[in-house]
C-alpha positions, -999 to +999 in steps of 0.1 A: +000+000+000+012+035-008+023+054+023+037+093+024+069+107+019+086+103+054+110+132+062+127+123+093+140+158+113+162+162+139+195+183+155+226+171+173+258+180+188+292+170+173+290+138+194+255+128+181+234+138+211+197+148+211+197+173+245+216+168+275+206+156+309+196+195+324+158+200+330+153+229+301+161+218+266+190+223+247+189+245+219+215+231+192+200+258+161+193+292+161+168+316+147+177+311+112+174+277+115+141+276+137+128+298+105+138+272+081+121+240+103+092+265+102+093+265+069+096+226+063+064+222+088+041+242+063+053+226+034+040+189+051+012+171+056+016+160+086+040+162+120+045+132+140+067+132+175+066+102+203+048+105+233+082+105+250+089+141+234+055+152+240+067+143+279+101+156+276+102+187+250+062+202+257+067+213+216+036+230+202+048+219+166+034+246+148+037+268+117+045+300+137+048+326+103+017+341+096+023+343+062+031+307+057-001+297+073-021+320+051+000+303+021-013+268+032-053+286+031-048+297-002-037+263-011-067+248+001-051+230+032-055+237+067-033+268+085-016+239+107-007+200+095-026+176+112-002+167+143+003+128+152+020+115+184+025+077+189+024+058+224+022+022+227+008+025+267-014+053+256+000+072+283-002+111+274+002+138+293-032+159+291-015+190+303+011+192+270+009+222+244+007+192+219-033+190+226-038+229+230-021+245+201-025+239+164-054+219+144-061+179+141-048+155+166-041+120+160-028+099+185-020+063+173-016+031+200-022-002+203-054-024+216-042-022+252-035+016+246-064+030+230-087+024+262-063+047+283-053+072+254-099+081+248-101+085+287-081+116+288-112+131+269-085+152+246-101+165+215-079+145+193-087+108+170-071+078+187-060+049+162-052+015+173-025-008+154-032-037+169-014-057+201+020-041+192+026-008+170+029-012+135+047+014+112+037+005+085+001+005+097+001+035+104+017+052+074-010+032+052-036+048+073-025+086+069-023+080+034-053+061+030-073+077+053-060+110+061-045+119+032-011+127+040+015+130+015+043+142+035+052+136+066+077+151+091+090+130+116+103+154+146+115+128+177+124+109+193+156+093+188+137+059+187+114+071+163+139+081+137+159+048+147+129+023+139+117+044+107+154+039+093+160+005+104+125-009+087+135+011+054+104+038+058+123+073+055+128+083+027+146+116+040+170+127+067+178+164+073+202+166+103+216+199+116+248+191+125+258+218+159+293+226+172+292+217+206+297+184+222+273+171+254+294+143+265+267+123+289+264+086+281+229+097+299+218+121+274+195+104+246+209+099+213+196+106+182+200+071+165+204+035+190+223+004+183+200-021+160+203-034+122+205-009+094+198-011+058+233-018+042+251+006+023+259+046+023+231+073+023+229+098-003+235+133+004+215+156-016+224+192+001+243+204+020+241+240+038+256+267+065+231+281+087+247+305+110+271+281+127+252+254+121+256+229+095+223+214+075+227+180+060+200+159+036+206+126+027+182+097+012+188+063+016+203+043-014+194-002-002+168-014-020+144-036-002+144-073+007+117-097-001+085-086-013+086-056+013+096-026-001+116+005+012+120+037+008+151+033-020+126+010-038+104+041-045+135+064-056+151+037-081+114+029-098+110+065-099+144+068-125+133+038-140+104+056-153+120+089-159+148+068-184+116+053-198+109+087-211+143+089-226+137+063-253+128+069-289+095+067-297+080+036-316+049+020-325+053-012-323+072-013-286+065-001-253+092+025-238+110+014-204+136+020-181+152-001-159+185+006-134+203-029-113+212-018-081+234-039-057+222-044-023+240-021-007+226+005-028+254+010-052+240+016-087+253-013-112+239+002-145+212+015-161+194+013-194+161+025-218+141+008-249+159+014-280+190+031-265+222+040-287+226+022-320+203-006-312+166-001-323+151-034-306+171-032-276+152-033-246+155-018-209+164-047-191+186-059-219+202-028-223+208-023-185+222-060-182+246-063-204+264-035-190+275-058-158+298-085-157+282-113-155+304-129-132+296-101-109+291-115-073+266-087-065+240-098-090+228-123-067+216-099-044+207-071-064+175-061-078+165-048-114+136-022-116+120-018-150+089+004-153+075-023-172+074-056-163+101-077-181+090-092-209+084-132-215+078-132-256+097-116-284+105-118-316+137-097-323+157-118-298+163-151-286+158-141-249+128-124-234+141-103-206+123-122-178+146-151-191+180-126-191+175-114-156+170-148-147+201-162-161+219-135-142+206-149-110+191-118-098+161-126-073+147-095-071+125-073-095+103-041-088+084-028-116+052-002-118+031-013-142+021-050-158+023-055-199-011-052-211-020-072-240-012-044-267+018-064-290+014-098-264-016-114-255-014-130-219+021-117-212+028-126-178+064-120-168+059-117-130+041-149-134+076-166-155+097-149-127+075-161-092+074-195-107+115-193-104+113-181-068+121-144-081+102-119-053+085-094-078+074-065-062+047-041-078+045-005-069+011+003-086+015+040-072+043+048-104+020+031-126+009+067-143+044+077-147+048+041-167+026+043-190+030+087-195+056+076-225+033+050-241+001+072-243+004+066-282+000+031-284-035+031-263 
């Protein structure tokens, strides 16, 4: 199920710390920076913190410029995003500015939880996961039901540490500060715990006063049938390489990119690309990599198109070249309708082999965008 853009936001000392252990907060930014967080928060959906924050920040998470808000109004959205908070014991302090500030509430807990969490009487929508939270849950229910397409994630530390570690970010903007807090007590911004393989991405950076803004995305595909964060970025080139190729009428136009499990990019490759007017995406991308390359195994091959099982200007459909490169993974938006093949069914051909094909329908649109002609 589609879920929103999850934009995880947070500030640390040189030595990676959250606050320190004093009973007032510690400011790591300044004014220029506050301004530019403000600025993020009107340009989201939603704003989701922990219960623990709630307890130990009091934040009123809202869009403090006037002029902002009034932007949002014009845009047909509320003045303030709807603002989530998460606690498994569905113990919240009534007294917070989280409740008293700002528009929507959302609280989301679990079945033992949600009793507790609806007798504080706070005008605010409680959600239960189920007997344990459930991230993915509850991103499928503000898409689904709440519309959100973007979410900020603001704290804590174990909130940004179990979004990462199950591949649901699919943004980090840390302010790095220059000052050190030194307390093995003071809370940290990620814990210890498995992590996607493979280096993040870093998009921006940018000096704010004396602070330093960082923006990375992470790069590891997925494992299985359950997709991550990286599997939405790849499939997204995938289909913007798809609109690369030559036009034709008698085949489709697709991209497909291999990238190795630990997110490194093995090659990339479009319908009809270079000298080769039959050449498909898969194909292209394929032959590109040594075949004897040990990362194959583990990498997966997004196509915007499923690969292919019949055709008659080569040998090899491209279900049958991915498989003979041992790759066990494919992602693709959109299955081949019957315009040149009838019954094509390559995830069927590459299931049957114990490939995990995963199907984002959500990129569908952007699939087909380059083969409106042949409808």
């Amino acid at each position: 199920m589609p879920h929103p853009y999850v934009l995880l936001s947070a500030a640390v000392s040189l030595d990676g710390y959250l606050d320190d252990t004093g009973p007032d907060r510690l400011l790591l930014s300044g004014p220029a920076d506050f301004d530019r967080v403000d600025e993020v928060r009107a340009s989201v959906d939603a704003i989701l913190v922990g219960a623990g924050t709630i307890r130990a920040d009091n934040p009123r998470l809202l869009v403090n410029s006037e002029t902002r808000r009034a932007a949002r109004v014009a845009a047909g959205k509320p003045p303030y995003p709807l603002k989530v908070t998460v606690s498994g014991s569905g113990e919240l302090d009534p007294d917070a500015n989280f409740w008293h500030t700002g528009g929507d509430k959302l609280v989301f807990t679990t079945d033992q939880g949600a009793q507790r969490a609806r007798a504080l009487g706070q005008a605010a929508d409680v959600v239960s996961l189920g007997p344990e939270l459930d991230w993915r849950r509850l991103l499928e229910h503000l898409h689904e039901e709440r519309g959100v397409e973007r979410l900020m994630v603001e704290g804590g530390g174990r909130i940004h540490t179990q979004l990462l570690q199950q591949g649901l970010a699919d943004e980090v903007q840390l302010v790095l500060a220059p000052l050190f807090v030194g307390s093995p007590e003071a809370p940290r911004l990620f814990g210890p715990g498995a992590y996607q393989s493979g280096r993040l991405r870093l998009v921006e950076t940018r000096r704010i006063e004396d602070v330093v803004l960082m923006r990375y995305e992470p790069t590891a595909p997925g494992t299985g049938l359950v997709p991550a964060a990286a599997d939405h970025h790849w499939l997204a080139l995938a289909c913007e390489l798809a609109m690369r190729c030559p036009p034709s009428q008698t085949a489709f136009s697709v991209g497909a990119v291999v990238v190795a499990a630990d997110g490194t990019e093995l090659a990339r490759g479009h319908s009809r690309e270079g000298d080769d007017p039959v050449v498909h995406a898969e194909e292209a991308a394929l032959a590109k990599i040594d075949p004897a390359d040990p990362r194959l195994a583990a990498a997966t091959v997004y196509t915007s198109l499923e690969p292919c099982t019949h055709r008659a200007s080569r040998p090899a459909p491209c279900a049958r070249l991915i498989l003979d490169a041992g790759v066990r993974r494919v992602v693709t938006a959109w299955r081949e309708p019957d315009t040149f093949v009838a019954g094509a069914d390559g995830t069927g051909m590459l299931t049957a082999a114990g490939v995990d094909v995963v199907v984002l329908g959500e990129y569908e649109e952007r699939a087909k965008a380059p083969n409106r002609h042949l409808a």
